[in-house]
N, CA, C and O atoms as a Tripos MOL2 file, in Angstrom:
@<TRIPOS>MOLECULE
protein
  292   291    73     0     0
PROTEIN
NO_CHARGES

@<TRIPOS>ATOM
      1 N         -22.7930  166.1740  290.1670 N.3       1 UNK1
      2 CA        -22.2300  167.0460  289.1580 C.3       1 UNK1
      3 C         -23.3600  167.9470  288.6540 C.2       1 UNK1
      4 O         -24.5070  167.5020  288.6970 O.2       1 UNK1
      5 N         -23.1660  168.9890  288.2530 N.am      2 UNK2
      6 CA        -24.1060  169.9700  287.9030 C.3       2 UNK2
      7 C         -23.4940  170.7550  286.7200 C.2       2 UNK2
      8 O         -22.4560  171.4140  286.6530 O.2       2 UNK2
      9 N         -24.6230  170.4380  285.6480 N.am      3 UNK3
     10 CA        -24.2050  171.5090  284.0680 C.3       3 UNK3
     11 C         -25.0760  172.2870  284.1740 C.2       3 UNK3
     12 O         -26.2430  172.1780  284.5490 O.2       3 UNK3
     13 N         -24.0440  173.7110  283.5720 N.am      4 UNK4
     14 CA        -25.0870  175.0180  283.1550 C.3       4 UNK4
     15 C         -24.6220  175.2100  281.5990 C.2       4 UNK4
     16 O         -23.4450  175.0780  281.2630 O.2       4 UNK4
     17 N         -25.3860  175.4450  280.9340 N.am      5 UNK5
     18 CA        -25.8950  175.6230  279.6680 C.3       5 UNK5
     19 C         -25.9980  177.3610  279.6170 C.2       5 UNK5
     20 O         -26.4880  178.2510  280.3120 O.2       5 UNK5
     21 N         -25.2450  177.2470  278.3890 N.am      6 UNK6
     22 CA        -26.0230  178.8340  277.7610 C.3       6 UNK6
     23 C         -26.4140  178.9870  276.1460 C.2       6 UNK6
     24 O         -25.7050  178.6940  275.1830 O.2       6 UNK6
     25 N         -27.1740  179.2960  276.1490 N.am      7 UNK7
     26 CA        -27.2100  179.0670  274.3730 C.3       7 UNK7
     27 C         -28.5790  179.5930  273.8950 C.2       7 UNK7
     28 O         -29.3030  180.1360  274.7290 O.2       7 UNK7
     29 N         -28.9860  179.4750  272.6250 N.am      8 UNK8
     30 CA        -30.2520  179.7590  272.2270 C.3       8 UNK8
     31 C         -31.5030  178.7030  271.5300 C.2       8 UNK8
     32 O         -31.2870  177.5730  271.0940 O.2       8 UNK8
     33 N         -32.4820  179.2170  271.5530 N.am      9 UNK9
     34 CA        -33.6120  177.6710  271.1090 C.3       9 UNK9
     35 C         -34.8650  178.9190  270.7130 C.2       9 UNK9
     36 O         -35.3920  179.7320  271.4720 O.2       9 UNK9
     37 N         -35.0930  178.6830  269.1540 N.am     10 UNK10
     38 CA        -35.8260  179.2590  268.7690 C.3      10 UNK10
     39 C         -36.1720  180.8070  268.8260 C.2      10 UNK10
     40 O         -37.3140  181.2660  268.7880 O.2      10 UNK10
     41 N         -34.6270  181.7610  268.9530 N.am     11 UNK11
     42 CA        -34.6920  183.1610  268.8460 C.3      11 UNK11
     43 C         -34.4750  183.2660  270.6260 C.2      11 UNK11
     44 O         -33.6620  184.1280  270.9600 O.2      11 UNK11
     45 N         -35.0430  182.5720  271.6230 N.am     12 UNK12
     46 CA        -34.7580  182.7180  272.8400 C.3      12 UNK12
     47 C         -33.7980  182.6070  273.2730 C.2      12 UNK12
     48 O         -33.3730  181.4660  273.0930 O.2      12 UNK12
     49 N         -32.9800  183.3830  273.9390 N.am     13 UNK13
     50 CA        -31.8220  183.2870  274.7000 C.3      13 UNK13
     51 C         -31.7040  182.9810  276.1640 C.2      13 UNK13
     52 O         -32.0400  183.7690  277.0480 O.2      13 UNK13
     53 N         -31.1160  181.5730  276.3950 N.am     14 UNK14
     54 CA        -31.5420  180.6050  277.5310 C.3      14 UNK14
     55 C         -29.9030  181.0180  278.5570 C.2      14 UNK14
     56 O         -28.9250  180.3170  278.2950 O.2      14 UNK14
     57 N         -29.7780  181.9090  279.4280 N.am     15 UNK15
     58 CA        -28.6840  181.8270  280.0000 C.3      15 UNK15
     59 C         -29.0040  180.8010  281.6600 C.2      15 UNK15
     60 O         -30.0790  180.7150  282.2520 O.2      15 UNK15
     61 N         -27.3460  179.9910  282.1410 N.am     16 UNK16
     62 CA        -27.3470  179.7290  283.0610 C.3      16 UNK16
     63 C         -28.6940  178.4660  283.9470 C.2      16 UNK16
     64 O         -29.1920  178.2480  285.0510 O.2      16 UNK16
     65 N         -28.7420  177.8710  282.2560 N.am     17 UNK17
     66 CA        -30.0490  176.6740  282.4720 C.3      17 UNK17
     67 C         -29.1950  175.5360  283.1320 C.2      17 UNK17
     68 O         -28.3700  174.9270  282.4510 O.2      17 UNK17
     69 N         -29.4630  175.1480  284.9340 N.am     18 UNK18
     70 CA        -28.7320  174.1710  285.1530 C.3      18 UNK18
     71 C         -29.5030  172.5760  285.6460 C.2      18 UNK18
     72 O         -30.4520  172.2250  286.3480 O.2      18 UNK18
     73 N         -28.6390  172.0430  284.9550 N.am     19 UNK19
     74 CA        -29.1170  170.4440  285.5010 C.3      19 UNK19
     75 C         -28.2730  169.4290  286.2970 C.2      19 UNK19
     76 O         -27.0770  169.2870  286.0430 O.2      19 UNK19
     77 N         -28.7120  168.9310  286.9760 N.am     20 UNK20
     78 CA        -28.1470  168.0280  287.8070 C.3      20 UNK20
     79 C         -27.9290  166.4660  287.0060 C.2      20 UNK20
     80 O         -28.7170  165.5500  286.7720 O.2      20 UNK20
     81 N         -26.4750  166.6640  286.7260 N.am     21 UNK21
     82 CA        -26.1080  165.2130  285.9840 C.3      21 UNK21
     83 C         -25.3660  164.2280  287.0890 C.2      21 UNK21
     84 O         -24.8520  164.5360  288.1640 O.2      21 UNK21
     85 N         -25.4960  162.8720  286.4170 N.am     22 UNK22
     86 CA        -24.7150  161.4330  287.5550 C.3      22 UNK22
     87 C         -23.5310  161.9060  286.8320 C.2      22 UNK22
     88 O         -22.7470  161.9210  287.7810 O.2      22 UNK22
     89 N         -22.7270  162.3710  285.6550 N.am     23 UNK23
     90 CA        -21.5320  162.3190  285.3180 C.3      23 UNK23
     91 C         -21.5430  162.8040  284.0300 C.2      23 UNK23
     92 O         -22.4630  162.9430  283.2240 O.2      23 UNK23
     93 N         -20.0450  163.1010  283.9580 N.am     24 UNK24
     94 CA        -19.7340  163.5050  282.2240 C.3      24 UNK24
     95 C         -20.6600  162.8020  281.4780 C.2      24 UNK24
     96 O         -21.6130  163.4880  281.1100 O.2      24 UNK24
     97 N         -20.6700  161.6540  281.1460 N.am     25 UNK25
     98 CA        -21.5120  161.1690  280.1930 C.3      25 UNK25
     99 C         -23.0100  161.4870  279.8420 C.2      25 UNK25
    100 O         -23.5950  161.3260  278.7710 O.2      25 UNK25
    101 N         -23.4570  161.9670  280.9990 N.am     26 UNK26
    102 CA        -24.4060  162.3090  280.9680 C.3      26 UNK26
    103 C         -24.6110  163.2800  280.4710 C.2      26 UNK26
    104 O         -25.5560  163.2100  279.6850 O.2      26 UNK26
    105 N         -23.9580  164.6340  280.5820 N.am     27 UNK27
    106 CA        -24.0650  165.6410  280.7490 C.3      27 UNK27
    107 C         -23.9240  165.7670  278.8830 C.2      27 UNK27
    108 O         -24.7540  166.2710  278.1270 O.2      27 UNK27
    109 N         -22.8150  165.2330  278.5770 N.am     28 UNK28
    110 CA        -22.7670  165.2200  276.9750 C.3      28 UNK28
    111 C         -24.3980  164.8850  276.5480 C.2      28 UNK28
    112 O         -25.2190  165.5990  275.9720 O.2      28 UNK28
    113 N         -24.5220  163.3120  277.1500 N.am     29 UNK29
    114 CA        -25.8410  163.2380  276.4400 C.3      29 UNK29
    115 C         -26.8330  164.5110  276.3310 C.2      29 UNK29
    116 O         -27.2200  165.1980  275.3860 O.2      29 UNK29
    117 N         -27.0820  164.5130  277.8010 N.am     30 UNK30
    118 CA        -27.8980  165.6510  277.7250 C.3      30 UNK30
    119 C         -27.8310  166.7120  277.0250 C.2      30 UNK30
    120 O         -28.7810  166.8090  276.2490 O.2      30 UNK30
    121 N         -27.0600  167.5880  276.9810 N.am     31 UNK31
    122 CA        -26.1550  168.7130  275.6410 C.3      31 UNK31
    123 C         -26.7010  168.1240  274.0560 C.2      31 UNK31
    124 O         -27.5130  168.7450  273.3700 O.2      31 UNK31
    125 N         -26.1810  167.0300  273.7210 N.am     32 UNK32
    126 CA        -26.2090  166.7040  272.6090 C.3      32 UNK32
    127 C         -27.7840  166.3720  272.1980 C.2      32 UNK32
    128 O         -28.1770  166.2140  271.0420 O.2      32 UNK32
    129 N         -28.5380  166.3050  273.3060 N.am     33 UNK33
    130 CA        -29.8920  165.8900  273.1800 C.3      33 UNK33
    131 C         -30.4670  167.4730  272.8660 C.2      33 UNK33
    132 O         -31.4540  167.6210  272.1450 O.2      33 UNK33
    133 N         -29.8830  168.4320  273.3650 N.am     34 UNK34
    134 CA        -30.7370  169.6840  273.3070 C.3      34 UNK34
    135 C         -30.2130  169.8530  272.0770 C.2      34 UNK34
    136 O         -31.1540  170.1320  271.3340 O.2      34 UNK34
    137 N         -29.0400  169.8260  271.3780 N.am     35 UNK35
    138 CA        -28.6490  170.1560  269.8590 C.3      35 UNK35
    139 C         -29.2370  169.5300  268.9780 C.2      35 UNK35
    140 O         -28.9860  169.7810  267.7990 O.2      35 UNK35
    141 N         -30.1980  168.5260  269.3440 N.am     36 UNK36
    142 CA        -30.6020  167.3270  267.9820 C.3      36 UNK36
    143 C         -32.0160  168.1460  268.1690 C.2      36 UNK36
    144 O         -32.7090  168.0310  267.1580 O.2      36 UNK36
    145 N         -32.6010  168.9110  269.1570 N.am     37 UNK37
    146 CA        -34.1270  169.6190  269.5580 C.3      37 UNK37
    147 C         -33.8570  171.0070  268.7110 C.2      37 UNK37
    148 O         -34.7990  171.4380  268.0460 O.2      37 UNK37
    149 N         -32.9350  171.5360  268.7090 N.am     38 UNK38
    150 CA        -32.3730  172.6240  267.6840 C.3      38 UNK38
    151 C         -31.7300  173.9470  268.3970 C.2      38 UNK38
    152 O         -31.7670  175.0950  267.9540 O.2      38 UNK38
    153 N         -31.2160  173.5610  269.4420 N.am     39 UNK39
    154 CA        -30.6550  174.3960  270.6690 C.3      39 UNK39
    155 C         -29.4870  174.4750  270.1490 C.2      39 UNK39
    156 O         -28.7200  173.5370  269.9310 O.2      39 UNK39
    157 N         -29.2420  176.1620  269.8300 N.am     40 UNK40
    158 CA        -27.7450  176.1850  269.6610 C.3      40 UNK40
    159 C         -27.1260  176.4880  270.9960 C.2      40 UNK40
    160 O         -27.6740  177.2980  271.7440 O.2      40 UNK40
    161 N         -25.6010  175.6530  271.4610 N.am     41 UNK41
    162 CA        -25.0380  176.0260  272.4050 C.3      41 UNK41
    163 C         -23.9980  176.8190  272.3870 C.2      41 UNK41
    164 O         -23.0290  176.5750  271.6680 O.2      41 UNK41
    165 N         -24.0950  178.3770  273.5530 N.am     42 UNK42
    166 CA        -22.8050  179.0640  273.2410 C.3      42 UNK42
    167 C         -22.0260  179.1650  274.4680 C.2      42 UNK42
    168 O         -20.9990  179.8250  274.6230 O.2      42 UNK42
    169 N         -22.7510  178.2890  275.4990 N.am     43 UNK43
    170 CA        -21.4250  178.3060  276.4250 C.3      43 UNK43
    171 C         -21.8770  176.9060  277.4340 C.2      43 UNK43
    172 O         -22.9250  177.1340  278.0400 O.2      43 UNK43
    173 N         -21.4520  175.9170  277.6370 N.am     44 UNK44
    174 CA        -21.8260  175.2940  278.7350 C.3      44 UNK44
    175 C         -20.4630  174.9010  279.3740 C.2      44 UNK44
    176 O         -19.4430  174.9170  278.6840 O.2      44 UNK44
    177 N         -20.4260  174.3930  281.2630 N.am     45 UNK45
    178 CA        -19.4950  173.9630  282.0550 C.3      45 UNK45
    179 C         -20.2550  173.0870  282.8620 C.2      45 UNK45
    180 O         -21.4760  173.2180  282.9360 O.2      45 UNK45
    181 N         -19.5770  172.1080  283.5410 N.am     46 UNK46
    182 CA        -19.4550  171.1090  284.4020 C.3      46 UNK46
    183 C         -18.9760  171.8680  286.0900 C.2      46 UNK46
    184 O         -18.0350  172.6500  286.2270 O.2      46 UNK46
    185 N         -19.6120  171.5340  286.8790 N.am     47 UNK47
    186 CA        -19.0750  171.7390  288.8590 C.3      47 UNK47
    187 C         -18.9450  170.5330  288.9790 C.2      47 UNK47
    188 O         -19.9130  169.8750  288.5960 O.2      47 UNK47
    189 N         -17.9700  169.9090  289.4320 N.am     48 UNK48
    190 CA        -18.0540  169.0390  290.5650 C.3      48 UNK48
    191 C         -17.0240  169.0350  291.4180 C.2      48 UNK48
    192 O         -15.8530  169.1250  291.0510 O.2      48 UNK48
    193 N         -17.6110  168.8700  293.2880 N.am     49 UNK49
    194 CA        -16.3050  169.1560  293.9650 C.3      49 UNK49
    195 C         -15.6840  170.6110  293.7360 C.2      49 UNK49
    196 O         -14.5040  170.4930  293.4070 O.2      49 UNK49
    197 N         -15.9650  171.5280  293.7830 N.am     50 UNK50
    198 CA        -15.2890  172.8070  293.5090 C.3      50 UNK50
    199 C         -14.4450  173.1970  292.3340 C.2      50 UNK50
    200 O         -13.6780  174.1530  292.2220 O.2      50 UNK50
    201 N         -14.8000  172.0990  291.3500 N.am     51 UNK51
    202 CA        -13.8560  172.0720  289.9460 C.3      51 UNK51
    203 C         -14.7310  172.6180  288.9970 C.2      51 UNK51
    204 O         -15.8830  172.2130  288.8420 O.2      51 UNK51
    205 N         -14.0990  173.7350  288.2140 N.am     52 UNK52
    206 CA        -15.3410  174.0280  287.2910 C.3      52 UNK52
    207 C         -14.7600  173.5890  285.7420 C.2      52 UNK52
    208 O         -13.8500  174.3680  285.4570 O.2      52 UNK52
    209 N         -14.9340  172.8460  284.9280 N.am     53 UNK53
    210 CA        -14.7460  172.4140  283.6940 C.3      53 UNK53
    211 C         -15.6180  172.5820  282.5210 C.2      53 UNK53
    212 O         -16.6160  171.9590  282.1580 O.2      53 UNK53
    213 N         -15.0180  173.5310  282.0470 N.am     54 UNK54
    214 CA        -15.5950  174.3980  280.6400 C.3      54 UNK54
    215 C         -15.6870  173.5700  279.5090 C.2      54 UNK54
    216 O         -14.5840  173.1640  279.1430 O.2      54 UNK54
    217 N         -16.6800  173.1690  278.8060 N.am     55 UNK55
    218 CA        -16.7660  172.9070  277.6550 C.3      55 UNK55
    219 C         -16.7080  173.2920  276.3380 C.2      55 UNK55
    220 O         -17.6960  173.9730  276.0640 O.2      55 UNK55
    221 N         -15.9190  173.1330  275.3520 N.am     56 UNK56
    222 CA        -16.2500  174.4650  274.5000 C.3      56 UNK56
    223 C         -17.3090  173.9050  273.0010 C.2      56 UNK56
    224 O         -17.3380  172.9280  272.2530 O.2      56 UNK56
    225 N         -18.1220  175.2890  273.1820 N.am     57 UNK57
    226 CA        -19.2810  175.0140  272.4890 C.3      57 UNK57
    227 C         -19.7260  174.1220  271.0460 C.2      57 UNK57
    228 O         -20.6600  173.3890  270.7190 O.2      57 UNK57
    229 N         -18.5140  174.6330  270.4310 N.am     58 UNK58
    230 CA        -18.1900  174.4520  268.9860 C.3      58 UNK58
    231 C         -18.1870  172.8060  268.8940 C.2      58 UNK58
    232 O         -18.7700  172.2490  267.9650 O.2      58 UNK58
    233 N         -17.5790  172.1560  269.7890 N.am     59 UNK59
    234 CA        -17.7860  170.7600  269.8560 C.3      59 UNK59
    235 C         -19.3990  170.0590  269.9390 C.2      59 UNK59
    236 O         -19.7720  168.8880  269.9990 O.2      59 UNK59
    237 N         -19.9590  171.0480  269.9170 N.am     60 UNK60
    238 CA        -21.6370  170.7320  270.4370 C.3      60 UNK60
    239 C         -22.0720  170.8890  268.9810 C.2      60 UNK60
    240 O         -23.0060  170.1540  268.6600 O.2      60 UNK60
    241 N         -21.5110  171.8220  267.8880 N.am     61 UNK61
    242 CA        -21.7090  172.0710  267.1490 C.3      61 UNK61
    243 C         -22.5310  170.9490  265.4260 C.2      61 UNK61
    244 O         -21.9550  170.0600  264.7990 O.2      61 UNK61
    245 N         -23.6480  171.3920  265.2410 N.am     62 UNK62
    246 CA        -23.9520  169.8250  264.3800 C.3      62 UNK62
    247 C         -23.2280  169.5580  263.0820 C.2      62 UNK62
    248 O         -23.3320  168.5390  262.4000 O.2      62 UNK62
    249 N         -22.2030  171.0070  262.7440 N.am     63 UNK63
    250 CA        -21.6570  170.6760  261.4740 C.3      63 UNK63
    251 C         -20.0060  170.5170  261.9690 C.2      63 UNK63
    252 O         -19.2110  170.9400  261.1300 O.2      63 UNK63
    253 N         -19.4700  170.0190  263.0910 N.am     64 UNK64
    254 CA        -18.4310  169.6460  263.9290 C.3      64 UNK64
    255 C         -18.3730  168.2240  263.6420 C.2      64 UNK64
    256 O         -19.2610  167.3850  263.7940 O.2      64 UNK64
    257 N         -16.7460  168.0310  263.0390 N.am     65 UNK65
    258 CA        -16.6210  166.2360  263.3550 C.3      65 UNK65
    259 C         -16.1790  165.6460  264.2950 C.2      65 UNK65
    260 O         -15.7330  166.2770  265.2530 O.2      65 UNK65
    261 N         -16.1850  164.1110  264.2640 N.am     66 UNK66
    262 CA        -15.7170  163.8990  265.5330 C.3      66 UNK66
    263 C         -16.8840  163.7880  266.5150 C.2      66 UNK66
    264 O         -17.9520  164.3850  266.3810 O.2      66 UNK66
    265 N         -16.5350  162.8680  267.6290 N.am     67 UNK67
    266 CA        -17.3710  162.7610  268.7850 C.3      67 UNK67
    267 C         -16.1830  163.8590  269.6940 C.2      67 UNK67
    268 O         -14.9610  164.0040  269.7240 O.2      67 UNK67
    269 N         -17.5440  164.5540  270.4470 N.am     68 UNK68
    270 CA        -17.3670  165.4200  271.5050 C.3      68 UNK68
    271 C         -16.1370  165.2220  272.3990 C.2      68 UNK68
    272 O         -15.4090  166.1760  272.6750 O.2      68 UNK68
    273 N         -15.8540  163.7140  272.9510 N.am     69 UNK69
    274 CA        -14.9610  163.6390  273.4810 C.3      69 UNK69
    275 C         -13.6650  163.5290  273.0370 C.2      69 UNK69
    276 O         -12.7630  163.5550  273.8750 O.2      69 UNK69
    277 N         -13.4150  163.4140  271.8930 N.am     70 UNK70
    278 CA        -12.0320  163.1650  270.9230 C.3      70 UNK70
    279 C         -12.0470  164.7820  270.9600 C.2      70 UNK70
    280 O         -10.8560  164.9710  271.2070 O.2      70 UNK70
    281 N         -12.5530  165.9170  270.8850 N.am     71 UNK71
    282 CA        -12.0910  167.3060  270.7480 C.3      71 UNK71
    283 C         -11.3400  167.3190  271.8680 C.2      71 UNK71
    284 O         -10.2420  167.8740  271.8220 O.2      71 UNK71
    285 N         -11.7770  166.7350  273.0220 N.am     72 UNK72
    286 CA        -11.5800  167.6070  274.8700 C.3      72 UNK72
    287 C         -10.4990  167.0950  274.9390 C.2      72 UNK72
    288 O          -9.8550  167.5070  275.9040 O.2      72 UNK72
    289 N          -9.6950  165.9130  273.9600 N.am     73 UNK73
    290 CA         -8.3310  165.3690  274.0670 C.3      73 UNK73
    291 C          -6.8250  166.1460  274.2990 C.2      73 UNK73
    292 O          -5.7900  165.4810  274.3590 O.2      73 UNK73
@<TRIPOS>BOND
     1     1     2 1
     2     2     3 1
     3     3     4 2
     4     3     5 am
     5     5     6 1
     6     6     7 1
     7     7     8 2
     8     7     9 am
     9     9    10 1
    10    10    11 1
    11    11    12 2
    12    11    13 am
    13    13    14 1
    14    14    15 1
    15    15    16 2
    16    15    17 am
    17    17    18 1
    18    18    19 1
    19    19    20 2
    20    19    21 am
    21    21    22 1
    22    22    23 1
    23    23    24 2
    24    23    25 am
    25    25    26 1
    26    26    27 1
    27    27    28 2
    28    27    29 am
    29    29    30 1
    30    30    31 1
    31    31    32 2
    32    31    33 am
    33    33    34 1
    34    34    35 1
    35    35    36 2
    36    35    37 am
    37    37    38 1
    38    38    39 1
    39    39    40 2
    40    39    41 am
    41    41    42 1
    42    42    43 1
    43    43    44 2
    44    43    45 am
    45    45    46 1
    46    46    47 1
    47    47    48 2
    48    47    49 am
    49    49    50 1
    50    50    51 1
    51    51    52 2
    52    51    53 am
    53    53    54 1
    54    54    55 1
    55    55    56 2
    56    55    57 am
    57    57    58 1
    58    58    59 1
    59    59    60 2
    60    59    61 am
    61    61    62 1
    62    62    63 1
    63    63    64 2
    64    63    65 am
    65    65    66 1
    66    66    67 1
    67    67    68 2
    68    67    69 am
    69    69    70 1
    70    70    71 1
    71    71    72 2
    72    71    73 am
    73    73    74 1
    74    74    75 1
    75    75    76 2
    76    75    77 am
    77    77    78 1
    78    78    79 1
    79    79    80 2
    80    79    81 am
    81    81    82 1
    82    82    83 1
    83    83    84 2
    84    83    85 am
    85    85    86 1
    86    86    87 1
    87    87    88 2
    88    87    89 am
    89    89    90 1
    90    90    91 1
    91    91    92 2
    92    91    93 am
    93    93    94 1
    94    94    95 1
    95    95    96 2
    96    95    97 am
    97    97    98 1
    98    98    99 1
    99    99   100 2
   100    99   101 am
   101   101   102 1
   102   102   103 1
   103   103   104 2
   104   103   105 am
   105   105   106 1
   106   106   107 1
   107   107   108 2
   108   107   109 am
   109   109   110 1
   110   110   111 1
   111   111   112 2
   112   111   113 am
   113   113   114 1
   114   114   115 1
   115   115   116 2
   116   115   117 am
   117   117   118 1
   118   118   119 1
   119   119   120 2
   120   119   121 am
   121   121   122 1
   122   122   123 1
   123   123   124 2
   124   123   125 am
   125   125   126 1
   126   126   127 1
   127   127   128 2
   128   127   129 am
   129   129   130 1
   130   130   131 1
   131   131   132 2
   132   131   133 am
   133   133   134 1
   134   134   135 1
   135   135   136 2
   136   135   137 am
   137   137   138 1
   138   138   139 1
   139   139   140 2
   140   139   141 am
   141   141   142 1
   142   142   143 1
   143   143   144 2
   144   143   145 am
   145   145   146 1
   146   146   147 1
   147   147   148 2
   148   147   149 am
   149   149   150 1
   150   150   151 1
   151   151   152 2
   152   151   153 am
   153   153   154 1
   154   154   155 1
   155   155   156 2
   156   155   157 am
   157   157   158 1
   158   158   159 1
   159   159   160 2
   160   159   161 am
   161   161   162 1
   162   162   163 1
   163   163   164 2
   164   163   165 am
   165   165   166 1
   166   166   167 1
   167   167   168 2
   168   167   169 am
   169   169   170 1
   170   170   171 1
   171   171   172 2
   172   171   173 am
   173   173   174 1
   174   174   175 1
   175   175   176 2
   176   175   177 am
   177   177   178 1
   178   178   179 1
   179   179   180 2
   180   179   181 am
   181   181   182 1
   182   182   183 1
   183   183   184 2
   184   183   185 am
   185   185   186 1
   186   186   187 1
   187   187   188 2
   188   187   189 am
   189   189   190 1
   190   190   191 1
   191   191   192 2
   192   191   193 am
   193   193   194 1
   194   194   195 1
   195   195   196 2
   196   195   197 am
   197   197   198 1
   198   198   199 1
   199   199   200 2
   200   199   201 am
   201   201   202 1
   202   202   203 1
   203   203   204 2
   204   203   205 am
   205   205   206 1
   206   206   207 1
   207   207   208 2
   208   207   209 am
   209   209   210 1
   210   210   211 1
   211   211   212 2
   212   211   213 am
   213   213   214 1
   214   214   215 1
   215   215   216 2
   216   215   217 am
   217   217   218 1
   218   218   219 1
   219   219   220 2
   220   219   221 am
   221   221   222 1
   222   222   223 1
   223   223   224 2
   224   223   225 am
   225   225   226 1
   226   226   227 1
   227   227   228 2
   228   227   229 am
   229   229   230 1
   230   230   231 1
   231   231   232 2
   232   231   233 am
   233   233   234 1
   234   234   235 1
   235   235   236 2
   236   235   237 am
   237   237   238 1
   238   238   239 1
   239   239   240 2
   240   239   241 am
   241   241   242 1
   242   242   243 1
   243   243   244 2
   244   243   245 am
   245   245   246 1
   246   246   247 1
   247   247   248 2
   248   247   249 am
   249   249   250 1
   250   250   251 1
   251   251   252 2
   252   251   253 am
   253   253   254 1
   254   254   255 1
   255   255   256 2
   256   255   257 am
   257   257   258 1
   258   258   259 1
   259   259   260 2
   260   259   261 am
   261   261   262 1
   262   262   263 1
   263   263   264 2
   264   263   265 am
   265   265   266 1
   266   266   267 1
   267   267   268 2
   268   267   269 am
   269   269   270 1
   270   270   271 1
   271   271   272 2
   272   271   273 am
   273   273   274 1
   274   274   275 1
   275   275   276 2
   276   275   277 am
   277   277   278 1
   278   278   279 1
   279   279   280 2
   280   279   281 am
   281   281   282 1
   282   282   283 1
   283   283   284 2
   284   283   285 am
   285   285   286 1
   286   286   287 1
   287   287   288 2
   288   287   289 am
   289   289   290 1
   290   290   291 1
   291   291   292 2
@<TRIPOS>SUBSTRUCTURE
     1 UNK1         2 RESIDUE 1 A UNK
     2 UNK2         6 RESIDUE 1 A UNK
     3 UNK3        10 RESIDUE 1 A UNK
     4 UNK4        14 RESIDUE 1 A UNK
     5 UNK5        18 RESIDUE 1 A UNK
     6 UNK6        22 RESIDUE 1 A UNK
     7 UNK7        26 RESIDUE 1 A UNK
     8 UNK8        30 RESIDUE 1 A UNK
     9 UNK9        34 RESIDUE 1 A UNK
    10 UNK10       38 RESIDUE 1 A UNK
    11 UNK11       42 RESIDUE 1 A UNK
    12 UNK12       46 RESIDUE 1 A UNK
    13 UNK13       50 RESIDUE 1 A UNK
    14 UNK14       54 RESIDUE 1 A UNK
    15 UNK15       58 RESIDUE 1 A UNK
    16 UNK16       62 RESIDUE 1 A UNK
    17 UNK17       66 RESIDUE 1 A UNK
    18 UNK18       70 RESIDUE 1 A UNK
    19 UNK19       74 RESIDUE 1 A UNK
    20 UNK20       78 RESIDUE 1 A UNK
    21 UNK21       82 RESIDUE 1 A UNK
    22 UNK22       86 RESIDUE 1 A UNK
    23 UNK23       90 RESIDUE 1 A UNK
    24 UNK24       94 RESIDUE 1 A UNK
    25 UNK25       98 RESIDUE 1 A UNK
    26 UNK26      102 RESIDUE 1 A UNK
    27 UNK27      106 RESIDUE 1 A UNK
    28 UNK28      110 RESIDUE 1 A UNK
    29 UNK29      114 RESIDUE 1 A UNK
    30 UNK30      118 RESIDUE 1 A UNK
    31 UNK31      122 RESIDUE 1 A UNK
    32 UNK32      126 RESIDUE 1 A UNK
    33 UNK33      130 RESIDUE 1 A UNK
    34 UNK34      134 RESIDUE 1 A UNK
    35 UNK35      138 RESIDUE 1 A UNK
    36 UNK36      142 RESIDUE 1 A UNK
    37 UNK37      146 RESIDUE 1 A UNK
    38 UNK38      150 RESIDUE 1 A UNK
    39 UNK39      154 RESIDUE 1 A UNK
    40 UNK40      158 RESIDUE 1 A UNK
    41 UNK41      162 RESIDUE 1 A UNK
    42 UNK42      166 RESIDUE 1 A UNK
    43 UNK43      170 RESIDUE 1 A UNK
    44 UNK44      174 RESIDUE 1 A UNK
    45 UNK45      178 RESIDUE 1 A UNK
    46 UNK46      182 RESIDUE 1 A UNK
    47 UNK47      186 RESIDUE 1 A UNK
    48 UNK48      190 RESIDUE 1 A UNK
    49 UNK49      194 RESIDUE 1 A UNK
    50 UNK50      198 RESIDUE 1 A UNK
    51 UNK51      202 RESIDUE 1 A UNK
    52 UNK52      206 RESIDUE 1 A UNK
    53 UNK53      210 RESIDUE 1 A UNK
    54 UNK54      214 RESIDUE 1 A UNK
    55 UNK55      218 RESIDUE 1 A UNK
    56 UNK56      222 RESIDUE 1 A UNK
    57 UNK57      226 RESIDUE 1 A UNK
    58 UNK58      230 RESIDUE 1 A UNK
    59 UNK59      234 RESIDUE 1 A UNK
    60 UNK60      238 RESIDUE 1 A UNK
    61 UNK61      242 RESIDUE 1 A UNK
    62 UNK62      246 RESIDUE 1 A UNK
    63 UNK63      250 RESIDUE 1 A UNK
    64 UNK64      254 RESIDUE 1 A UNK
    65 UNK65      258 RESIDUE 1 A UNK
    66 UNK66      262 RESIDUE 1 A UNK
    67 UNK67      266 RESIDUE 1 A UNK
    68 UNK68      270 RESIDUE 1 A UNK
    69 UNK69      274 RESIDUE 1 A UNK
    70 UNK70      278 RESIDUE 1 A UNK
    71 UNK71      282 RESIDUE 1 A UNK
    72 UNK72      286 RESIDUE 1 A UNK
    73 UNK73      290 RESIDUE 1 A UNK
């Protein structure tokens, strides 16, 4: 599975930063790990298998309730 990230970190604007995740779970972690570093996210998606699955940002968000996955419900 492979996430691309778009977002900003310290005035820099980071487009199309991708990482190679084992799975969803990961991929949250990872996300949620760059938001606790102070990375705002304004766009990230998931590939796997030719499937592309959009995340939406606002769930990444630190003043957002709820865990990430109760939004994607």
């Amino acid at each position: 599975m492979i996430l691309i990230v778009e977002g900003t970190l310290r005035g820099v604007g980071w487009t199309s930063f991708t990482c190679p995740v084992a799975d969803a779970i990961a991929a949250f972690d990872l996300i949620t790990s760059y938001v606790a570093r102070g990375f705002q996210i304004n766009h990230a998606k998931m590939f796997e298998r030719g499937l592309q699955i959009d995340l939406p940002a606002e769930i990444f968000s630190p003043h957002s309730e709820g865990c990430p996955f109760e939004s994607l419900r």
